[in-house]
C-alpha positions as CSV (number, residue, x, y, z in Angstrom):
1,X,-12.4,-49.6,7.3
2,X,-15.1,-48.1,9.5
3,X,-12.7,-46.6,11.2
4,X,-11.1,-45.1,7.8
5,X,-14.6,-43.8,7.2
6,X,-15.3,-42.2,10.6
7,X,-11.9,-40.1,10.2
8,X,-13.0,-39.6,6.8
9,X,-16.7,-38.2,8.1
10,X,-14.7,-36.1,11.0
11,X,-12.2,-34.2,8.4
12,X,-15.2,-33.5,6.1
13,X,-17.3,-32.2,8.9
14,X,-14.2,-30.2,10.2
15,X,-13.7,-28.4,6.8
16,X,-17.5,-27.6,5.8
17,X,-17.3,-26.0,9.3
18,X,-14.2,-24.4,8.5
19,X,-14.8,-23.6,5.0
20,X,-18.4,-21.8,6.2
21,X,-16.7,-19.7,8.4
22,X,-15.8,-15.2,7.3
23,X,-12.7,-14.8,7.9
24,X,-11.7,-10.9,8.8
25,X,-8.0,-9.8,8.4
26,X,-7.3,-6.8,11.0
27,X,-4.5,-5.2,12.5
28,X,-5.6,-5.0,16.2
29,X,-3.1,-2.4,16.6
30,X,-5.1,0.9,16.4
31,X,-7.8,1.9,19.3
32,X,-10.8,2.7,19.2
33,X,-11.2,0.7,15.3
34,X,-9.0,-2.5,16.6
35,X,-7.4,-3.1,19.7
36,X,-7.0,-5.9,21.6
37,X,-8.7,-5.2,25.1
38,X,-7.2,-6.4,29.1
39,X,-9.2,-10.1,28.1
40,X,-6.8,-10.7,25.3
41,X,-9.7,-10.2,23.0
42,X,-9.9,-8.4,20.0
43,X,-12.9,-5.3,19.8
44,X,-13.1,-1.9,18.2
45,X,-15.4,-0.8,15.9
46,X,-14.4,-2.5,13.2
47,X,-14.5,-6.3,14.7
48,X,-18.7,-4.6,15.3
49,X,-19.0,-4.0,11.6
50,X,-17.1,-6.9,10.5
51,X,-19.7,-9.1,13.2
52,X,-22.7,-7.4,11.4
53,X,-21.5,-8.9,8.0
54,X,-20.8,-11.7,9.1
55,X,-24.9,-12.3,10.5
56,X,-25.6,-10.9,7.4
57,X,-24.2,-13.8,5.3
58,X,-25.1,-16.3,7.8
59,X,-21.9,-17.1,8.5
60,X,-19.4,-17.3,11.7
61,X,-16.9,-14.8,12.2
62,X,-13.1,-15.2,12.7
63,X,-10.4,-12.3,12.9
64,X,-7.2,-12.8,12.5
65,X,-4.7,-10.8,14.1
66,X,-2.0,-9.8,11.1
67,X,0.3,-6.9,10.7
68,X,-0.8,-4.3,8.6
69,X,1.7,-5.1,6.1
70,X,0.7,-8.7,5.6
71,X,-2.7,-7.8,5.2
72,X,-3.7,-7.6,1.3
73,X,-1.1,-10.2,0.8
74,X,-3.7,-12.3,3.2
75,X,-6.3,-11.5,1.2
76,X,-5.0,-11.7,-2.4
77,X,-3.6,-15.5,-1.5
78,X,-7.6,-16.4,0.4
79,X,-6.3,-16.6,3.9
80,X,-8.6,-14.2,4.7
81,X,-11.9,-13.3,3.5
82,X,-12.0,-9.5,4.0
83,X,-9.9,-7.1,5.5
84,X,-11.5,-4.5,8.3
85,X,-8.7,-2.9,9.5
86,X,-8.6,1.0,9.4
87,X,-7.4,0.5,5.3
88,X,-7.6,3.7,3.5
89,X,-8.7,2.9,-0.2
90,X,-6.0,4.5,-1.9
91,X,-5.5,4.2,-5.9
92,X,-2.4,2.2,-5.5
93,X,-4.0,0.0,-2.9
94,X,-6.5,-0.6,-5.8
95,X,-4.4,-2.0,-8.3
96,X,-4.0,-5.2,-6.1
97,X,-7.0,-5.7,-4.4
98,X,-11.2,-4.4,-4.3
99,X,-13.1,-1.9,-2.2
100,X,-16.2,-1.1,-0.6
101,X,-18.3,2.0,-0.4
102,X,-16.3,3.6,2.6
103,X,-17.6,3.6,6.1
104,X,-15.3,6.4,7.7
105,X,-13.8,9.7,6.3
106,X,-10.8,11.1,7.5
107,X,-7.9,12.9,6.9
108,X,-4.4,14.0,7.9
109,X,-4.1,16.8,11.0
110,X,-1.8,18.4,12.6
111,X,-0.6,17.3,16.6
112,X,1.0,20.6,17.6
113,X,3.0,21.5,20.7
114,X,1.4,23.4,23.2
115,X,4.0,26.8,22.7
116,X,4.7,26.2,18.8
117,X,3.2,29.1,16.6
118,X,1.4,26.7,14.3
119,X,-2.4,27.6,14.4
120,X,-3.1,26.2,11.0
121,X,-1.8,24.1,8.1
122,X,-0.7,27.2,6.6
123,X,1.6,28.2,9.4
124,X,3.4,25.1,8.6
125,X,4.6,26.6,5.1
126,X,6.7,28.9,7.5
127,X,10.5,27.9,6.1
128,X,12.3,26.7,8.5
129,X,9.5,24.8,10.6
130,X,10.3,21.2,12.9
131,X,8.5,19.0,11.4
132,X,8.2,15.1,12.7
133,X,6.3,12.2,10.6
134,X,6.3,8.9,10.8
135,X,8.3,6.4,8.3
136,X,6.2,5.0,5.1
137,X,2.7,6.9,6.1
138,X,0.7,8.8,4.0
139,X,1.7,11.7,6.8
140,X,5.5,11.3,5.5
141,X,4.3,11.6,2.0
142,X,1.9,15.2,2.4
143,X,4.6,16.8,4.2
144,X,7.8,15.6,2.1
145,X,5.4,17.0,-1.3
146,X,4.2,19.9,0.6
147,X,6.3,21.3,3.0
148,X,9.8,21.6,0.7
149,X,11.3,24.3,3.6
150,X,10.6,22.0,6.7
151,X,13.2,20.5,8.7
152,X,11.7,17.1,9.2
153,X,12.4,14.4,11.4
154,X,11.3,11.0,10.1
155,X,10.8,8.0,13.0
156,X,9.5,4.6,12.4
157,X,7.3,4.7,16.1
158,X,4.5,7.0,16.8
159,X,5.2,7.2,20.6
160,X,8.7,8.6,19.4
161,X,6.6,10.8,17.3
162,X,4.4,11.9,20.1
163,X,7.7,12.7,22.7
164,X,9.1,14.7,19.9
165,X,6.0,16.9,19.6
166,X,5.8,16.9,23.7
167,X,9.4,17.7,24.3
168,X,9.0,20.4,21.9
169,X,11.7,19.6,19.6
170,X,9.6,20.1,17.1
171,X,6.4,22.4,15.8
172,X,4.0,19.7,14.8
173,X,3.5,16.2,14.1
174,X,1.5,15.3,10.7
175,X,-0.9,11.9,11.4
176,X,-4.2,11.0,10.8
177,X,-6.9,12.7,12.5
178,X,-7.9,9.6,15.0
179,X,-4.4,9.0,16.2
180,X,-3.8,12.4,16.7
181,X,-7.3,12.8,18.8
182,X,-6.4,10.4,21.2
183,X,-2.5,11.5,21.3
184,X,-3.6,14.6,22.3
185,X,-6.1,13.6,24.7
186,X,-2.9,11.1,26.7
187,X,-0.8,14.4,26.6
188,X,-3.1,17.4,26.7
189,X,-1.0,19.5,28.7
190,X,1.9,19.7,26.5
191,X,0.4,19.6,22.8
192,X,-2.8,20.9,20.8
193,X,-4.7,19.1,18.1
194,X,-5.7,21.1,15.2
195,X,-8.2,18.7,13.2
196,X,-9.1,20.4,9.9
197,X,-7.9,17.8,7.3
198,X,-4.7,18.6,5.3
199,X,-6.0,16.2,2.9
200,X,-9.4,14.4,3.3
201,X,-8.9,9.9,3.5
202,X,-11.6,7.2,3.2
203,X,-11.1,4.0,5.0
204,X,-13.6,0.8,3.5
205,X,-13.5,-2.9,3.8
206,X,-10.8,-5.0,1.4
207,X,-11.9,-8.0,-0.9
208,X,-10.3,-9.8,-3.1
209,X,-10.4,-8.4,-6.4
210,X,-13.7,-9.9,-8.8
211,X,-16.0,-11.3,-5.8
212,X,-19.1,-9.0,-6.3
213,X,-21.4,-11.2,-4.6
214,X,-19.7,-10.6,-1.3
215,X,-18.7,-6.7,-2.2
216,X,-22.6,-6.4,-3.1
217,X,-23.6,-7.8,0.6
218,X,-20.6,-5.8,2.8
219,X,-22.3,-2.7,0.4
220,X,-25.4,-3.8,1.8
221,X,-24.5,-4.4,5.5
222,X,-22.8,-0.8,5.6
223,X,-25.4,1.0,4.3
224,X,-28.0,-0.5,6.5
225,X,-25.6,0.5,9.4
226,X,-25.7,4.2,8.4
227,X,-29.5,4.0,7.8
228,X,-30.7,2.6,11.0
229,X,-27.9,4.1,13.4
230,X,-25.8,1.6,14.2
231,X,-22.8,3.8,13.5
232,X,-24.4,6.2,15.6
233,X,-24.5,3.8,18.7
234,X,-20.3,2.4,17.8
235,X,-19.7,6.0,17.8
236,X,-21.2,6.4,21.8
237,X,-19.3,2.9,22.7
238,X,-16.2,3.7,21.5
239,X,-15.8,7.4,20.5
240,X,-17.3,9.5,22.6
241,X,-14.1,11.6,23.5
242,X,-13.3,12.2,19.5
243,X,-17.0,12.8,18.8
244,X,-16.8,15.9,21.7
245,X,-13.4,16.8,19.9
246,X,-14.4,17.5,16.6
247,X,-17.8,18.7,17.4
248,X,-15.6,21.3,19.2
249,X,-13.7,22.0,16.4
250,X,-16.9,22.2,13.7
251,X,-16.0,19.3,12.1
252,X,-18.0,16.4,10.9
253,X,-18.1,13.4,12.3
254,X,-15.7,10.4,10.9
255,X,-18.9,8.5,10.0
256,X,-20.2,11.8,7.8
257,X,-19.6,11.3,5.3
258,X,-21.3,13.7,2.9
């Protein structure tokens, strides 16, 4: 019986613990936000923000490595708390799940090779244009709406994407701004990056749909990182290169986002 009791004691102990803990869904696929570094641990900017709410609610902290995919799925069944992952809050995104005020805005841009005539996302109307985009992004989408007289290529990796841009087999690429800042930076000899946003994105944290309490403190936590400059200081850690790129370019900042 005491022994009954003592396992009894353990497994309660175990899940208060367990049950006390945040639990942050990412996809630690997608440097600077979410990477896993050389230690096997998982950093970025977001794990910082998602470690700031976390001290906020008193509460430890535990990311979860999931494919992007599998994320609100994660969420909607509570294996996960929040997701922190890069997640542009799009209508249809929405339907299924909540939102917080966003903490980056972005867009998509143009990754151009270094000879191709496309200066601008106008030059890109030009029938006739190689275009390349990547399978199921909102990249695809834009240029499949917009671009009616492009030849596209469609490819489900964005290395692939990338080679086709730096082989020149085609005029431009069509990605989100990050991705196409560091692309560009890996292969600056043989491509340009031409930032101006075809179509401006927000990315904000996931939660489950109907839990205000914890939307009202992640609203909280975010706002008090764009007051007292803590975005400021992930953007020197991380971001220095795409900071220097955009400012180049006369372009706000991704953490601007007024």
């Amino acid at each position: 019986m005491l022994r009954f009791l003592a396992l009894s004691l353990l497994f309660t102990l175990c899940t208060c613990s367990r049950s006390n803990k945040l639990i942050i869904g990412t996809d630690a696929t997608y440097r600077p936000f979410e990477y896993v570094d050389e230690k096997g641990e998982i950093v970025g900017v977001s794990i910082e923000v998602g470690r700031e709410i976390g001290k906020a609610l008193g509460r430890e902290v535990e990311f979860r490595n999931i494919n992007f995919d599998g994320l609100i799925t994660a969420l909607r069944t509570g294996s996960i708390d929040l997701v922190i992952s890069s997640m542009t809050a799009t209508p249809e995104r929405r339907q299924s799940i909540d939102f917080s005020e966003p903490y980056v805005k972005t867009g998509l841009s143009i990754l151009a090779a270094k000879h191709s005539t496309v200066q601008s996302a106008a030059d890109l109307k030009t029938p006739g244009r190689k275009i390349v985009v990547r399978l199921g992004t909102t990249g695809e989408s834009w240029v499949r709406e917009n671009l009616k007289e492009a030849k596209i290529t469609a490819l489900d990796a964005d290395v692939s994407c990338v080679l086709e841009v730096v082989n020149a087999n085609v005029d431009a690429w069509v990605y989100d701004q990050l991705s196409i800042m560091n692309y560009h930076a890996e292969n600056a000899d043989k491509t340009r990056a031409l930032l101006a946003p075809l179509r401006e994105e927000v990315w904000a944290v996931g939660l489950k749909q109907g839990n205000d309490e914890l939307k009202t403190k992640v609203n909280e936590v975010l706002a008090r990182m764009r007051s007292d400059g803590s975005f400021a200081k992930l953007a020197e850690r991380f971001m220095a290169k795409e900071k220097q790129m955009m400012a180049a370019q006369g372009l706000p900042f991704v953490f601007e986002l007024k």
